[in-house]
N, C-alpha and C positions, 0 to 999 in steps of 0.2 A: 504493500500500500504506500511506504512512504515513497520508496523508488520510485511508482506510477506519479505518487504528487512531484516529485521532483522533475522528473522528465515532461510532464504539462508545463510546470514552471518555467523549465528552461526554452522550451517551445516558443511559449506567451512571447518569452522577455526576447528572443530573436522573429517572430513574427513580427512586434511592433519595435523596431530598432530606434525610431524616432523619439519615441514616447520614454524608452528603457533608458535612453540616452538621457535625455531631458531628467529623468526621475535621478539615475545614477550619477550624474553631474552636479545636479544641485546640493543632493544628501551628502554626496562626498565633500563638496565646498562645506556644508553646514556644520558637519563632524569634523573637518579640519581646523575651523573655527573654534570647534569646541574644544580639541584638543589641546589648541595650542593654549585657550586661555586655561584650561584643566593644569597643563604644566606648570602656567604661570602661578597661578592662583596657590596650588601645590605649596610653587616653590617659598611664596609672599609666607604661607603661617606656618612654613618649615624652619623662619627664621628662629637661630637661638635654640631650637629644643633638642640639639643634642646635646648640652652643657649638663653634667650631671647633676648639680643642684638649682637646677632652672626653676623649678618649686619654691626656691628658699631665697632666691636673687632678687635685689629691689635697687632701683636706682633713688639717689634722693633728690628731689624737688624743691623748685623755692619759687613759690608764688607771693608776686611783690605788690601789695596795695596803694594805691595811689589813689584818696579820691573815687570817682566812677572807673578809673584804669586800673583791670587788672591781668599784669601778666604772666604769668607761666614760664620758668627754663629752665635746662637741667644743667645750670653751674652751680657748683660749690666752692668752697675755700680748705686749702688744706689741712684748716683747725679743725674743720665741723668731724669729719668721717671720724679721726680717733677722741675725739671727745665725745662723742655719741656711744661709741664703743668703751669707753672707761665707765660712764653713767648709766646704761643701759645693757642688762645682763645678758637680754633677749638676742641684746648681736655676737653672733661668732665671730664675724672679722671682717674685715674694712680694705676697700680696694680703693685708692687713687689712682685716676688714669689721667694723660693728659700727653694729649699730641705735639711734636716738635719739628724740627728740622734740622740736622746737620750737617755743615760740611764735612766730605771723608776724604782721609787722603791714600788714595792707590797706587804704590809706586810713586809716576813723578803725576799722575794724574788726580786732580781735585773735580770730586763730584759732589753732588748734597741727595737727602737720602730723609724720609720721614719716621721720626722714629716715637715709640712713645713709651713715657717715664710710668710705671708701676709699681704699687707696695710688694713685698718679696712673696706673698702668699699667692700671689697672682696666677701661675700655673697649680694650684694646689684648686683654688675656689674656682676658677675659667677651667671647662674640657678642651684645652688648646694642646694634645697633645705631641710628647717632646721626643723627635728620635732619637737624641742621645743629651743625658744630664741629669739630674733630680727636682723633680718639681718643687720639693720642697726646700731645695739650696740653693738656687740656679740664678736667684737676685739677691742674692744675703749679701755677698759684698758689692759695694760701692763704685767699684772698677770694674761689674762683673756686665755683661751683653749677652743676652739671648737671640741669635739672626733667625730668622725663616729659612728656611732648607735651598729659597730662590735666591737669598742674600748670599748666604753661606756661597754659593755656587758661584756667584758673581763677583765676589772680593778672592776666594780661597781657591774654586773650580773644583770644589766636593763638598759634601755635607758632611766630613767627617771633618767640623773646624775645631771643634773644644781644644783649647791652649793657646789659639792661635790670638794675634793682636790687631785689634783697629786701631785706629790712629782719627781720634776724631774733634775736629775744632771745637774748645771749651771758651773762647775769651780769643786776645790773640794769637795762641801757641796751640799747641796741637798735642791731646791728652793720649794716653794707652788705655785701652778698655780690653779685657783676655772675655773672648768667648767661650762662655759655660756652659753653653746649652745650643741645639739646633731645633727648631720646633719645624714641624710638618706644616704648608701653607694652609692657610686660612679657608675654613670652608666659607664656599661662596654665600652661603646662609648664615654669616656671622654678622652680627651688628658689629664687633668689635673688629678691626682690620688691624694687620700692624706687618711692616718688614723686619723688626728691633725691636725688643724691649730690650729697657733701661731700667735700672732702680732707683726706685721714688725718693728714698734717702740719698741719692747721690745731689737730687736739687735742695733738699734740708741742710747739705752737708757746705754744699757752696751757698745758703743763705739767698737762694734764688724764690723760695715759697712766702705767703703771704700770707700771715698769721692773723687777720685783722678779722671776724667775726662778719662782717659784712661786707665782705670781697665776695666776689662770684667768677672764676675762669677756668672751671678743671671739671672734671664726672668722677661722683663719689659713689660707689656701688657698695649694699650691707648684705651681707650673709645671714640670714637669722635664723636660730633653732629652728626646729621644723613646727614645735609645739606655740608659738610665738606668737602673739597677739598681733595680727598687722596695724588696727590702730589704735592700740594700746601705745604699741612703740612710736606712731606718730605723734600721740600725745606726749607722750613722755621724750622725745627728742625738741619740742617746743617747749616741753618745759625745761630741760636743759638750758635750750638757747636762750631766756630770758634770764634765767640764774648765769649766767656764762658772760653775757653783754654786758654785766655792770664796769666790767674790767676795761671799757671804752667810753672813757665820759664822754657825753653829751650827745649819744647814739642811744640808749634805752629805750626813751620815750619813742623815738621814730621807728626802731625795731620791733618795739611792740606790736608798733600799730599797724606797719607796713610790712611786715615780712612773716611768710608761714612755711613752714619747712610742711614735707610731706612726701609720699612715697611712691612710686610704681613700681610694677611688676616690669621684672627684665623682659618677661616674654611680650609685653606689649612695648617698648620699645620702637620698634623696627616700623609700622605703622603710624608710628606720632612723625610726623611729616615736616611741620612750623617750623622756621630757621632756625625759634629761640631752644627749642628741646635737640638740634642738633647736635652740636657743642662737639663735632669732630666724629660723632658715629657713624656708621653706615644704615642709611635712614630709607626705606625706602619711598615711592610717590604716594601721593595722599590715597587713602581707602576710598575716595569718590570713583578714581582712576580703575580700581577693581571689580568694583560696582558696574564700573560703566561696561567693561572688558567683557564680563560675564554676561550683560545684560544682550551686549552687541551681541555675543555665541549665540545665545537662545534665541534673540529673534532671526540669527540668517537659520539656524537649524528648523525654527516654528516657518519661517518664509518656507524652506525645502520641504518639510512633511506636510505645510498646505499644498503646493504646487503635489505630491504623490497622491493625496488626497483628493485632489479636483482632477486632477489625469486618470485616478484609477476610477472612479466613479462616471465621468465621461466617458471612456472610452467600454462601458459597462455595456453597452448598446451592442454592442461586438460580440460579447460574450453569452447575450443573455439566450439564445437558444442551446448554448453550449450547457447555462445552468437550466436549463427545461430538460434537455436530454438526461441529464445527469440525475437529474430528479423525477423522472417518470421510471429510469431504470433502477428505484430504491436509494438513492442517494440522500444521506439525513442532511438535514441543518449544519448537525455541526462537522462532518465531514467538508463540505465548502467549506466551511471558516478555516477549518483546518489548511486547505489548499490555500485560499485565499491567502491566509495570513502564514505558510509557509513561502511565497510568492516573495511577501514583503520582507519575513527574514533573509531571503536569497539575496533578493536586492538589496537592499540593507547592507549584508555581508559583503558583497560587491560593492558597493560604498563604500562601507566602514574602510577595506581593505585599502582599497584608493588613497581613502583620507590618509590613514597611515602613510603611502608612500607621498601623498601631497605634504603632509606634517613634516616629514625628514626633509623633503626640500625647502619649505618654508619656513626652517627652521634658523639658518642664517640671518636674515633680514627680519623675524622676528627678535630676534637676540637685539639686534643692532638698534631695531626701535625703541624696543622695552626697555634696554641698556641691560638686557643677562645673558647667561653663559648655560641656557637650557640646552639638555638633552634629551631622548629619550631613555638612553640606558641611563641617566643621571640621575633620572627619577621613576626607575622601573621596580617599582618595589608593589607587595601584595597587593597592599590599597589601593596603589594607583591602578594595576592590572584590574582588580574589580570594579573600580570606577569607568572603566572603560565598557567595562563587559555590562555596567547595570546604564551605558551610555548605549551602547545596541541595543539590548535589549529595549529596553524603552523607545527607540528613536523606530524600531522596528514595529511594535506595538502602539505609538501613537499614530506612523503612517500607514499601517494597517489593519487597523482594529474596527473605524467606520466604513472603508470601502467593502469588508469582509461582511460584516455585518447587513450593509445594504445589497448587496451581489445575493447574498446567498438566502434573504429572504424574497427576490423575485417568485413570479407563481408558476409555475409550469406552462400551465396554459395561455394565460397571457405571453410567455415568452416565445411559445412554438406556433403562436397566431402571428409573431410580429406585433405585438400589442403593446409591449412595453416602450414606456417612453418616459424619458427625464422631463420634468417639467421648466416650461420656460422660465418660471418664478423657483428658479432653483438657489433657494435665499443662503442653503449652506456653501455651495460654490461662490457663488456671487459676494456673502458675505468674508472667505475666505481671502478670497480675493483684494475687498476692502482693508482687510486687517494687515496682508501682506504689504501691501502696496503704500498704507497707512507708517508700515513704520520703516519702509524706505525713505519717504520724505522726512519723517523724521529724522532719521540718519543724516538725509542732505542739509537738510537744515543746523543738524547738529555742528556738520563738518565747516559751513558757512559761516557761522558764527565763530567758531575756533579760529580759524584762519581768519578772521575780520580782526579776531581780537590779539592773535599775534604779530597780526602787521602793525597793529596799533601799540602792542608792546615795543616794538624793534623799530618804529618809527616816530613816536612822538618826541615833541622836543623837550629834552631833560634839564635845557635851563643853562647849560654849559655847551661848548664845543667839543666831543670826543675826538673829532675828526685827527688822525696821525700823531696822535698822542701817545708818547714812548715813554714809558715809569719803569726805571729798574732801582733798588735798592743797595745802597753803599756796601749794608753788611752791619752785623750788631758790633762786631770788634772793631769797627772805626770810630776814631776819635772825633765822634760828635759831628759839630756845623762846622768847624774849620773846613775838614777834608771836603765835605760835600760843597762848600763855599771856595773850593779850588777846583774842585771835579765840574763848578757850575760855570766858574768861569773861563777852564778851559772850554766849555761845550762852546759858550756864547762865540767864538772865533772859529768855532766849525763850520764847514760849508754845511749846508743841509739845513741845519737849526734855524729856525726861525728865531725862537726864546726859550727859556729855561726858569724852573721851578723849583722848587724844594717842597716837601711835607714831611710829616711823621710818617705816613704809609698806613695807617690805620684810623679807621673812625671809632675811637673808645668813647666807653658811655660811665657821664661821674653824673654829680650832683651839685647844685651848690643853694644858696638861698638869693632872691631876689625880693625884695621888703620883709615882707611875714611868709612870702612862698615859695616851699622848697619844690625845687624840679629837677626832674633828668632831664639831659641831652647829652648831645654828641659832641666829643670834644674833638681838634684836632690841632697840630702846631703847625704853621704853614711862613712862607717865606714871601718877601713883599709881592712878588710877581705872582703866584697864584691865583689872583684874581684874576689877573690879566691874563696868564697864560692859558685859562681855560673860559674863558670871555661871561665872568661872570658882574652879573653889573652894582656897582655901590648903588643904592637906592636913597641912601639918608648919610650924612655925616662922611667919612671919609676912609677910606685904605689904608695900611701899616704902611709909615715910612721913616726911612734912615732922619729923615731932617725930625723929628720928633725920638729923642733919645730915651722917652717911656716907656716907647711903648712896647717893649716887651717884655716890662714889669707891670705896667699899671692897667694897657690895655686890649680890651675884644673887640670883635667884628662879632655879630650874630646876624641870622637868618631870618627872614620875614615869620617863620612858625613858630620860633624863641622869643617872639615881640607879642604875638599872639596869643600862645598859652601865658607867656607873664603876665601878658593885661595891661602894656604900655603903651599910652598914650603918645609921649616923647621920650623915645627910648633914648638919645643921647644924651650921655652925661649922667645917665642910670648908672647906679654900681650890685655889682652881683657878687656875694658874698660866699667866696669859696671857704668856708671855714676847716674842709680836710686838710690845706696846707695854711691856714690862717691869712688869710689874704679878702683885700676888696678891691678888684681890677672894676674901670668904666668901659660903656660900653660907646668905640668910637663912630660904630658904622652899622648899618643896615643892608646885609646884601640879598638880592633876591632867589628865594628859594631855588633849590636845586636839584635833581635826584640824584643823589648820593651813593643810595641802595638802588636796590631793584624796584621795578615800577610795581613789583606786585607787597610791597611797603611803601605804607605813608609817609609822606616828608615828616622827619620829628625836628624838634629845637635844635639847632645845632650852633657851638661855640668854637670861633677861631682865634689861637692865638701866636703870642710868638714869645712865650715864657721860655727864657734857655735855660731849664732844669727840661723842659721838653723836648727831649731827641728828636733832630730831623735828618733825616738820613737815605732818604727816599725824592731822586731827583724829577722830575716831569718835564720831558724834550720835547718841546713843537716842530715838528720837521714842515720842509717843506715837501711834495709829491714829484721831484726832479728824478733822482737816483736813490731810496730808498736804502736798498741794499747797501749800497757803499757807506751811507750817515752812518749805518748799524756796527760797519764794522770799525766808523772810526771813534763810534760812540765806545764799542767794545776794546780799540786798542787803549783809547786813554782811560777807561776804566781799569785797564789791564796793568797802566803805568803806576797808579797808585794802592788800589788795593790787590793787597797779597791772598793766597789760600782760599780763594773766594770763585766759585762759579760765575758766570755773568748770566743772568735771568733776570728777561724783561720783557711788557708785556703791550702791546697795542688794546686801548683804553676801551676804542670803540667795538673792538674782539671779546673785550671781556663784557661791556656790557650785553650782548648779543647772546654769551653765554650762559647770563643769567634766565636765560628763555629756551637753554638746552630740553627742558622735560616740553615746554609749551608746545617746540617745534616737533617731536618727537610725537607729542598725541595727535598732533593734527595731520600728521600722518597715518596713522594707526586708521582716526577716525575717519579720515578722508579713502584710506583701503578698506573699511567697513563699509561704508556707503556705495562703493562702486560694486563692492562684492553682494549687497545686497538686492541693491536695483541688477545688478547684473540672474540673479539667483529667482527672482520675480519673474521679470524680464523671460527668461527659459520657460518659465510654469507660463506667461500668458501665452508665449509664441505658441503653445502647446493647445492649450485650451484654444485657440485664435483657428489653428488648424484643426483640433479635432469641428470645433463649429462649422469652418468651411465645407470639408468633407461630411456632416450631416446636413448641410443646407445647398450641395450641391445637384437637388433637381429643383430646388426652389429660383438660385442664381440662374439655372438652363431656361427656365419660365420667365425672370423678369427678363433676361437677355432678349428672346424670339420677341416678346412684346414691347421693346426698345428701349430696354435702362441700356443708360451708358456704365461704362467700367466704373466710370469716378462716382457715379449713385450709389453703384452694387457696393465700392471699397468703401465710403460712407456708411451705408447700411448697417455691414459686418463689424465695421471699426464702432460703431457709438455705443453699441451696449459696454463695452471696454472702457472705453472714453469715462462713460458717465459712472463708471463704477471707480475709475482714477481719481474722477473727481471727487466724488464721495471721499474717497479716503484722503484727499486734500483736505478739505474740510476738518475733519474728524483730526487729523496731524496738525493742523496749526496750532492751537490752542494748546495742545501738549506740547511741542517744542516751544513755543514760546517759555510756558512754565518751567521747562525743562533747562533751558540757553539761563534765563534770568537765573535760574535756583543756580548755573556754572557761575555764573559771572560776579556773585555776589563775593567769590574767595578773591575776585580783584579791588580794591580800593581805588584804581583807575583802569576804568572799561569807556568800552563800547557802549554806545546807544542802539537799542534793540530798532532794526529798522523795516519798515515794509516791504522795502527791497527784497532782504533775505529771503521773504518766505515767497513773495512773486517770482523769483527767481528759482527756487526751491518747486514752486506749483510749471511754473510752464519747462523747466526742464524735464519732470515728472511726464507731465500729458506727451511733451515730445518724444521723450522716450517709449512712453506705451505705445503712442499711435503711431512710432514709426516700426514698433514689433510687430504690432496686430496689421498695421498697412500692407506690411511684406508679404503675407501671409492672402489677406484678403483682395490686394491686386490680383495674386497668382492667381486665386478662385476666379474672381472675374473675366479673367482673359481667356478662362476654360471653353473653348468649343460647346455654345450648348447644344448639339446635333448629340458630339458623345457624351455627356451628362447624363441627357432625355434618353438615352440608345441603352445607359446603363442601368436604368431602370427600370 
């Protein structure tokens, strides 16, 4: 019996090669779809959970009050971790981590290399397991380095390095560290990444750590009993830190009020997305992005089992004396279903099969988009094999369980009169139809948006000139502004250079008081030309200059958003009251806002100064567009003339802002291959329906023809019941992408205006696309000879 089902089956699906095509094409696109997001999705909440005390892992939290502001990040200060752990019984033990950079020296070669500083229990409490070393020894001393097995191989040219010495820049001179350990690479599912560890005590030791209570630059992770109250210990860590803060006068009260320490789970980690909970982790894209991923699979897989759905039930007309015969000769009910729905496991199987090898080639350019390193065999493990298997199954069973069902309850009689007949108000095809078609626009509309709103990322004006702006940094073992004040002035006589800058190189964020109001902003140390070299405009009062010998003791420059939140009227001649260093600098200038950050951050306050206790060491080149290459290298040889042991890296300003839209670019990709996969996956299922309708209305076309329709009538005719079922599903898709675009758009604080455009252009690429499937289709009918039409009936 099953043999006999089988050999029908295989018959069916080669008698209709068209139909088989259409079915097997679409399902296999649909399940490759599905697959690839299945890997992804896999791999997103694999993060982290092979760490053997993943259970016990908590990173800590400091959420800052301000007023109605409040914010969330995962820095800490290197007092909090072991003071938490002296007071609090519940913690085993206390992990500082905190990312770095060094120059190494190879031979006569100088590279730099990221490394990152950790308490010595680190391999003990982390499953980062070590090829060779003891986890429990391996950062006890002070001079001691743990490489990764790709480091190892790349300084040494084996992983058998234990003994051997780095030589790595500490200050100006060049330290020895002996490698004690080789650890095995990082799996790709680690929040934590590292080439190196370092020991945490090696920065205690040189006096590099910041003991202040209310510092925030490093990730503090706690071990806790297993039996452990989770917020018990949060309580009990807040009350720590206000017994602990009195030891800082004239910070209690504000710490009280503004700052709450508090915990997460290491396993959710990886998911928290926001710049401020990055703090140097490997983080991956927001959980909207996974939402959306999954959501795209199901509806191209829901698009392909409606398209099997409305082709097998159409094309039923064919079959239905095949089910009268079968049924006259004692055939049950569920015998068809059986056949039926063995049909669609076949096809299926022949899908499924496809998808797999579509998967393995789409696997590349998935990686490249998503930014991962998926495999199949990377993630071939039980669950995922049964996820696959309860993905056929199902995908087999929802595209054949209604066509079975309606096939095999036809009547006998009715079907061996020729009586049977689909009805024209056939509302579950036609509805089917709607639904697929409905959330292709949706997709187009999606992709529309996204792309509106990265061009609007990568093109609006940030308020400064990016344009050939060259930033490389002096180096931390240079002495200060002199060097970079010789390094500037040689640029200024370089061909190429337009002018030349200085900053700190960083936007650090303090505090200070303005009247009764304390605020954050963003500090930075900057040089007279700054302004100018990035063409930012004085708005109010005046620029840092030499002819004014205070000013870089007594005074700032602030931003139109620092004039703002303070609530001044006449901000010149205002004084803001740093009292961490005891000081009251005036404020001389007003310059206008800028984007600083990334456009997907708000402008905040921001302070500039020119305090020389603040390092500036970071030069800003304006080249001109003549000979690039050649400025670079002469920028590089006189870099090369004064500072020693130092790489030269540096960076094109307007590169880097561009970068910050690395994920943007990326989805709009994704989503913009979702939508053409979609509309393309419809598109098949109408071409299909479009023809089986021809060929059941081809003695009717033989009839209008001899009575003198023209073709372009008949191809009208056939095309509008299509048409107006596109339409419908326009209709029904606007309002939801609408809902859908705004609900994206609110994680930007500068967007896009939702525009009518989108979705008119969204609705007439839709119609075009249908009616030029269903056209192709409905010409040919018409051009049919109706002599042989009429002749075949």
């Amino acid at each position: 019996m099953l043999r006999n089902y089988f050999k029908i089956a295989v018959r069916n699906l080669a008698r209709n090669k068209v139909f088989s095509f259409i079915n097997i094409a679409g399902l296999s696109l649909g399940l490759t779809c599905c697959m690839l997001i299945v890997l992804y999705t896999k791999d997103e909440v694999s993060f982290d959970r092979f760490h053997r005390n993943k259970d016990q892992l908590y990173r800590v939290m400091v959420t800052s009050l301000d007023g109605d502001d409040t914010r969330t990040f995962g820095s800490t200060n290197a007092i909090h971790g072991p003071t938490f752990k002296q007071d609090i019984p519940e913690i085993r033990e206390v992990i500082r981590a905190q990312s770095n950079s060094f120059v190494v020296k190879k031979g006569n070669e100088i590279l730099k290399e990221d490394m990152l500083f950790a308490d010595a229990p680190f391999f003990s409490v982390f499953s980062m397991p070590l090829l060779s070393g003891d986890p429990a020894t391996v950062l006890s001393d002070i001079h001691s380095i743990v490489l990764s097995e790709d480091l190892a191989e790349k300084y040494f040219g084996t992983k058998n390095a234990v003994g051997k010495t780095m030589m790595l820049k500490t200050g100006d001179d060049f330290e020895p560290f002996i490698v004690s350990g080789v650890a095995k690479r990082c799996p790709q599912n680690s929040s934590i990444q590292f080439n190196a560890v370092l020991p945490f005590a090696y920065q205690e030791a040189k006096g590099w750590t910041d003991s202040e209570w209310m510092g925030f630059y490093m990730n503090t992770f706690l071990l806790l009993n297993e039996k452990a109250d989770f917020n018990a210990v949060i309580a009990k860590m807040n009350q720590v830190s206000k017994s602990k803060v009195i030891a800082e006068p004239g910070k209690e009260k504000d710490f009280k009020n503004q700052v709450v320490f508090g915990l997460m789970p290491f396993l959710d980690v990886h998911l928290q997305s926001a710049g401020d909970l990055r703090n140097g982790l490997d983080h991956g894209s927001s959980p909207i992005y996974s939402y959306i991923l999954s959501g795209i699979a199901i509806f191209i897989l829901l698009i392909a089992c409606i398209n099997f759905v409305n082709l097998t039930v159409a094309r039923s007309l064919n079959r239905s004396k095949e089910i009268g015969v079968r049924k006259v000769v004692g055939s049950l009910r569920k015998q068809l279903i059986y056949q039926f729905l063995g049909e669609s496991f076949l096809l299926s199987f022949l899908a499924f099969t496809l998808a797999i090898v579509f998967t393995q080639i789409a696997l590349p350019v998935f990686n490249e988009l998503a930014n991962k390193q998926l495999a199949l065999s990377y993630l071939l493990d039980t669950g995922l094999v049964s996820g696959y298997v309860a993905l056929f199954v199902s995908t087999a069973l929802v595209a054949g369980m209604y066509p079975a069902l309606v096939l095999s309850g036809f009547s006998p009689v009715q079907t061996l009169y020729n009586r049977t007949k689909l009805s024209r108000k056939n509302y579950l095809t036609k509805g089917l139809v709607i639904f697929q078609f409905a959330l292709s626009v949706c997709l187009v509309i999606g992709t529309i948006v996204i792309y509106s709103q990265f061009q609007y990322l990568t093109s609006k004006d940030l308020g400064y000139n990016d344009e050939n702006v060259l930033i490389f940094s002096v180096g931390r073992g240079a002495p200060g502004a002199n060097l970079t004040e010789v390094i500037q002035s040689e640029l200024k006589n370089t061909a190429g250079i337009a002018s030349v800058a200085a900053f700190n190189g960083n936007y650090n964020g303090t505090r200070a008081k303005v009247g009764e109001q304390e605020m954050d902003f963003g500090y930075i140390g900057v040089s007279d030309d700054f302004l100018k070299i990035l063409q930012i405009p004085v708005l109010k009062g005046r620029n840092f200059s030499k002819s004014f010998s205070t000013d870089p003791e007594d005074a700032i420059v602030v931003n139109e958003a620092f004039v703002k939140r303070a609530g001044l009227q006449n901000p010149i001649g205002q004084e803001v009251n740093f009292e961490w260093k005891n000081k009251k600098m005036k404020i001389i200038g007003v310059i206008r806002d800028y984007h600083y950050a990334s456009l997907k951050d708000t402008i905040n306050p921001l302070v500039l100064t020119q305090d020389p206790k603040y390092g500036i060491n970071t030069i800003i080149a304006k080249l001109d567009s003549k000979d690039i290459p050649a400025t670079i290298r002469a920028i590089e040889k006189i870099f090369r003339s004064h500072v020693k042991n130092q790489p030269f890296e540096y960076r094109f300003e307007d590169e880097a802002n561009l970068k910050r839209y690395e994920s943007e670019s990326k989805w709009k990709q994704m989503i913009t291959l979702a939508a053409v996969l979609s509309i393309f996956v419809s598109c098949i299922g109408l071409f299909g329906l479009a023809t089986f309708n021809a060929e059941m209305r081809v003695k009717e076309i033989g009839i209008r023809k001899v009575l003198g329709a023209s073709v372009a009538s008949i191809t009208t005719l056939l095309s509008m019941d299509f048409v107006k079922l596109v339409l419908i599903s326009i209709l029904i898709a606007l309002p939801i992408s609408y809902y859908g675009a705004n609900f994206w758009l609110q994680d930007f604080p500068y967007r896009i205006a939702m525009s009518w455009s989108y979705f008119a252009i969204a609705a007439i690429l839709a119609i075009a696309i249908a009616v030029f499937t269903v056209s192709f289709q409905s010409i040919r009918a018409a051009m049919l000879d109706p002599v042989r039409s009429l002749r075949s009936e």
